[in-house]
C-alpha positions, 0 to 999 in steps of 0.5 A, spaced: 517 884 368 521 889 372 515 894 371 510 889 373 514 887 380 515 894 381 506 895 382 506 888 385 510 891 390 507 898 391 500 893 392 503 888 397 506 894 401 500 898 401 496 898 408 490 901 404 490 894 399 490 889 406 485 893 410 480 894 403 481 887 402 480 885 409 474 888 409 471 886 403 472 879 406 469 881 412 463 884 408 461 878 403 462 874 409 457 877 413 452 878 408 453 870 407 452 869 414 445 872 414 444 869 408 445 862 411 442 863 417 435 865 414 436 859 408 430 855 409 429 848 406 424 849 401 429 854 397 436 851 396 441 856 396 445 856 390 452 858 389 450 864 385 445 866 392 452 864 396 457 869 391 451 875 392 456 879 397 462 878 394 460 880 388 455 885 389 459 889 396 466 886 395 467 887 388 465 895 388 470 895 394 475 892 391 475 897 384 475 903 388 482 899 391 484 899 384 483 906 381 487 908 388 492 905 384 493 910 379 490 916 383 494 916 388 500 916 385 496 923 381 495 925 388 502 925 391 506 927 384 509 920 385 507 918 377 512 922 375 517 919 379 515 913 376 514 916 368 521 917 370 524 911 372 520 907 367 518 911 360 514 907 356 508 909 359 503 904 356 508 898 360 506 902 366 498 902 366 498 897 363 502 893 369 498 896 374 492 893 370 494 887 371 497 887 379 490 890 380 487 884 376 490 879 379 489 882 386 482 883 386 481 876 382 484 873 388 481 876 393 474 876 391 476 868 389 477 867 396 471 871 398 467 867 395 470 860 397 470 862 403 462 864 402 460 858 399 463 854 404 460 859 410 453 858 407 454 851 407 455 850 414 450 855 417 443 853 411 444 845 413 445 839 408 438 840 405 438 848 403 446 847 401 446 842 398 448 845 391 454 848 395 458 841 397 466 842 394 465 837 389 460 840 386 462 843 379 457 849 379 460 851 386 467 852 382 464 855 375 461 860 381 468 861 383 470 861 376 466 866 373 467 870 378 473 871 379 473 873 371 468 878 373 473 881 379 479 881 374 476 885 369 472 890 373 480 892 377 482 893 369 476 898 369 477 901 375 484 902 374 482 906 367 477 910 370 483 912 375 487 915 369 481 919 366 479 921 371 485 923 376 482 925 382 479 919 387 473 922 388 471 923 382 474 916 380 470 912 386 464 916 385 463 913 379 465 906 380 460 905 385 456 910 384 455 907 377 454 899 378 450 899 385 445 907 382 445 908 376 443 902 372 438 900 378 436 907 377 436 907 369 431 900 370 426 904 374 425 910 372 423 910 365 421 905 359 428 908 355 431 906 361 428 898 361 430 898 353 437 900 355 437 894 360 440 889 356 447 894 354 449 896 361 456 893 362 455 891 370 449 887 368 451 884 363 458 882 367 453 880 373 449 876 369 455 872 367 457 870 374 450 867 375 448 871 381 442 874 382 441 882 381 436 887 380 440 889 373 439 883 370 433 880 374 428 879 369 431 883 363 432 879 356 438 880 354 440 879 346 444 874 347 447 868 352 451 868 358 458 868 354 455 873 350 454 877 355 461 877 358 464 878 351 460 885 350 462 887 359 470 885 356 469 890 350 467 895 354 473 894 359 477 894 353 475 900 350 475 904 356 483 901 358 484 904 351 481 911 351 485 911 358 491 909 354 491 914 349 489 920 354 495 918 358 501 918 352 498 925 350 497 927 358 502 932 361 503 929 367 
């Protein structure tokens, strides 16, 4: 416990995770903004639709904070401090895992709640009459989500310990989600058959929200399936960083 209070409290005082949270709200609430004010009353606007920029814009920001995490620490030798003080390595990983997931689930839940509600009001009763609070599918948005964020941080904080290096840790998180899989869809038939196993389509098409990686892609299995397989490959990463950081010399 005394580990994970001590990564809450790197977290909660760093001005960088208050101003990238800040902006990924204000991202996904501009977004919705434009989103509402264009809804037309012959296409209801759905939560997924709703959820679009906190999903698709905020989340990507929000992994870079999570790797910032680790890489920062790299940067500035801190973790070696922090070796110190707590050896067992795979507590503190894991610890950080965990505050960032939290964090970000958090965040992005707020993001989208505040986007639905924002969509709402500017779409009008008609367009937005899927987005009322009382509606469950409004809630299972929020939900999957949130779940979506949690486990995209997790990644995030993976990549920052294979990789060391912020550069290279934000060049692939956001390069990955938002180019490459688009990318692999277009270009070439190989690219369309390896669709159904990419890991931010699958972890997109269990929130609901449309995007072109999982718009009109048949996948092998259900929602929940798909958000099994995005967990696996989080969970594989999480370990791959586990096992480099136990031999790594700091």
């Amino acid at each position: 416990m005394g580990v994970i209070a001590a990564e809450r409290i790197k977290v909660f005082t760093s001005r960088s995770a208050v101003w990238c949270s800040l902006l990924a709200l204000a991202l996904g609430l501009g977004l919705a903004g434009l989103q509402g004010g264009s809804a037309s009353v012959y296409a209801p606007v759905t939560p997924g639709d709703a959820a679009g920029g906190a999903t698709v814009v905020g989340v990507p920001l929000l992994m870079v904070l999570a790797a910032m995490t680790v890489t920062n620490e790299n940067r500035t030798a801190m973790v070696r401090t922090t070796f110190q003080a707590s050896p067992n390595r795979l507590s503190v990983i894991g610890a950080k895992a965990l505050v960032a997931g939290v964090w970000v689930a958090v965040v992005t839940a707020v993001a989208t709640l505040t986007s639905i509600v924002l969509v709402r009001a500017m779409a009008g009763p008609v367009a937005g009459a899927n987005l009322t609070l009382d509606s469950a599918g409004v809630w299972n948005t929020i939900g999957s989500v949130s779940v979506y964020a949690f486990l995209c941080a997790v990644l995030a904080v993976a990549v920052g310990v294979l990789l060391k290096h912020t550069a290279g840790a934000v060049a692939v998180l956001l390069l990955w989600p938002t180019v490459l899989e688009l990318m692999l869809g277009w270009l070439t038939d190989a690219g369309k058959a390896l669709q159904p196993f990419l890991p931010f389509a699958n972890g997109i098409r269990f929130t609901g929200v449309p995007w072109y990686t999982s718009d009109g892609v048949r996948f092998v299995w259900g929602t929940t399936g798909s958000l099994v397989y995005f967990a696996t490959v989080v969970v594989i990463t999480l370990a791959a960083a586990l096992a480099v950081v136990q031999r790594r010399d700091v």
